[in-house]
N, C-alpha and C positions, 0 to 999 in steps of 0.2 A: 252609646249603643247604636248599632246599625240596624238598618231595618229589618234583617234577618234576625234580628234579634246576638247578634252577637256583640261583643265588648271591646271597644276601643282601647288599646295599652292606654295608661295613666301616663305614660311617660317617655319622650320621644328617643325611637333609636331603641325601644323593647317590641321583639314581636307580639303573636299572639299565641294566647295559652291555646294548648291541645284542643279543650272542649269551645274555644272562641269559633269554629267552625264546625255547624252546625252537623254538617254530613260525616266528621271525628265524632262524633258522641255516639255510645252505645248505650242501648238500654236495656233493662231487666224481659227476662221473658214475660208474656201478656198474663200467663197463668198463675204469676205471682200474685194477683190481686185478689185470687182465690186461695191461697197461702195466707195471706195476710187475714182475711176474714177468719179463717178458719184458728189461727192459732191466738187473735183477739176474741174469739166467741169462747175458747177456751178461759182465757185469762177473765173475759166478763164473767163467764159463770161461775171463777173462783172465788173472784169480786163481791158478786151478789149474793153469794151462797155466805160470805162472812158478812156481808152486811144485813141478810136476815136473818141472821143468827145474832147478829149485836142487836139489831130490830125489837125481835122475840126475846131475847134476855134482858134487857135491861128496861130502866123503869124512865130515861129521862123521856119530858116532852107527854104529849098524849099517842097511846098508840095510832091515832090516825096523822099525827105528824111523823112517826117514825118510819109510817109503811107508804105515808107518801114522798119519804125521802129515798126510798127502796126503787117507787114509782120512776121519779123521776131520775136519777143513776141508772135504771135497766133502760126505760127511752133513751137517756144521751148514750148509753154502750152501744144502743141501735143503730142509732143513728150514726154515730163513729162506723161501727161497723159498715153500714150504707156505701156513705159517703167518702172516707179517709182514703183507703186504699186507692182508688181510681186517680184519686187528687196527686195521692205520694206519686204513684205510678209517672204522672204525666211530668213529672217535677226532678225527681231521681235521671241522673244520665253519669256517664264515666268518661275519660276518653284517655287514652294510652301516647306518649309520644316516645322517643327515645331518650328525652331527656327530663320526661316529668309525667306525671301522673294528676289526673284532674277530675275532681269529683263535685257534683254538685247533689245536694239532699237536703231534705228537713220537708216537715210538713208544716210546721206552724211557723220555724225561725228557718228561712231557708240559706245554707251554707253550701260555698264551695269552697275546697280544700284541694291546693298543690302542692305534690309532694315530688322534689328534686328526685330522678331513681337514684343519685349516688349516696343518699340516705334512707336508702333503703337497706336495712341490717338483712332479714326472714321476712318468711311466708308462711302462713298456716291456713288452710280450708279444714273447715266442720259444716256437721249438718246434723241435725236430732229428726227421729223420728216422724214426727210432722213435714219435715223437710223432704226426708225421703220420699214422702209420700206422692210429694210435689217437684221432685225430680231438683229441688234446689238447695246449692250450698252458698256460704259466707267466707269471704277471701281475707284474711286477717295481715292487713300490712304494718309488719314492726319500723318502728323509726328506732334514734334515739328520743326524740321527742315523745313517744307515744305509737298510740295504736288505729290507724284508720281500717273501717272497717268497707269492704265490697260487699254488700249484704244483700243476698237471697237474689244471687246471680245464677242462671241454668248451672246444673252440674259439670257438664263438661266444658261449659266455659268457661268456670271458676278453675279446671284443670289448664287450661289453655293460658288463658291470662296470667295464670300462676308461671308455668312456665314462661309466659312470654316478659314480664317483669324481672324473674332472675337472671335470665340471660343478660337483659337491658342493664339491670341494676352490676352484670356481672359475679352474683351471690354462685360460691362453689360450697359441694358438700365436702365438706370436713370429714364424715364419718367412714 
């Protein structure tokens, strides 16, 4: 590693990947980390709502173990909530080159993923209602291998980028 924090090839006579320079990397709009709360405080609630239903129905333990397992699940959602998103935020980057694709993400197991564009087959962008809300979509890149995903990119950049990969990738429409 260099002191910019970028990545020394492993292997003499390889350059450096896309995202190995710091000022190639893109990141997620800042408002996403208001996304992210928002569609986890949904999921908490759907969480808590069956876990105090499993709580109140059933008979194991004493009820004050039951509701202090309630307790503590609604603090750690809090605090996830809190805390995660800022963290993803700072950790999630992309970067585009003409001959490769480089993403790095995770919150807890942190991954980067290059993907050659001449294995790039399609594209797909989606966005749900929450999304919309938030002005952001998810870029769906088919391989053969699989499906990497650009998730909860600005909307018009996930239009761009999409664009900008087909071309690279030279993907024509068929239809």
């Amino acid at each position: 590693m260099t002191s910019d924090g970028a990545a020394v090839p492993s292997e003499p006579g390889l350059g450096p990947l896309p995202g190995d320079l710091v000022g190639d990397r893109h990141r997620l709009p800042h408002r996403v980390i208001g996304y992210w709360r928002v569609r986890g405080a949904v999921l908490s609630v759907v969480v808590l709502a069956a876990l105090s239903l499993l709580a109140w129905q059933t008979s194991w333990f004493t009820a004050t173990v039951r509701w202090t397992v309630v307790g503590v699940v609604a603090l750690l959602l809090l605090l996830a909530l809190v805390f995660a998103p800022p963290i993803r935020y700072r950790i999630f980057w992309y970067a585009i080159s003409p001959t490769e694709i480089d993403i790095s993400d995770g919150l807890y197991v942190r991954t980067r993923t290059t993907v050659p564009m001449h294995r790039v087959q399609h594209l797909r962008t989606d966005h749900g209602p929450i999304a919309d809300r938030f002005g952001v979509a998810t870029l769906h890149i088919h391989t053969a291998a699989g499906t990497i995903r650009l998730a909860d990119l600005d909307r018009d950049e996930a239009e761009t980028v999409r664009i900008r990969i087909s071309e690279l990738a030279q993907l024509t429409d068929d239809v």
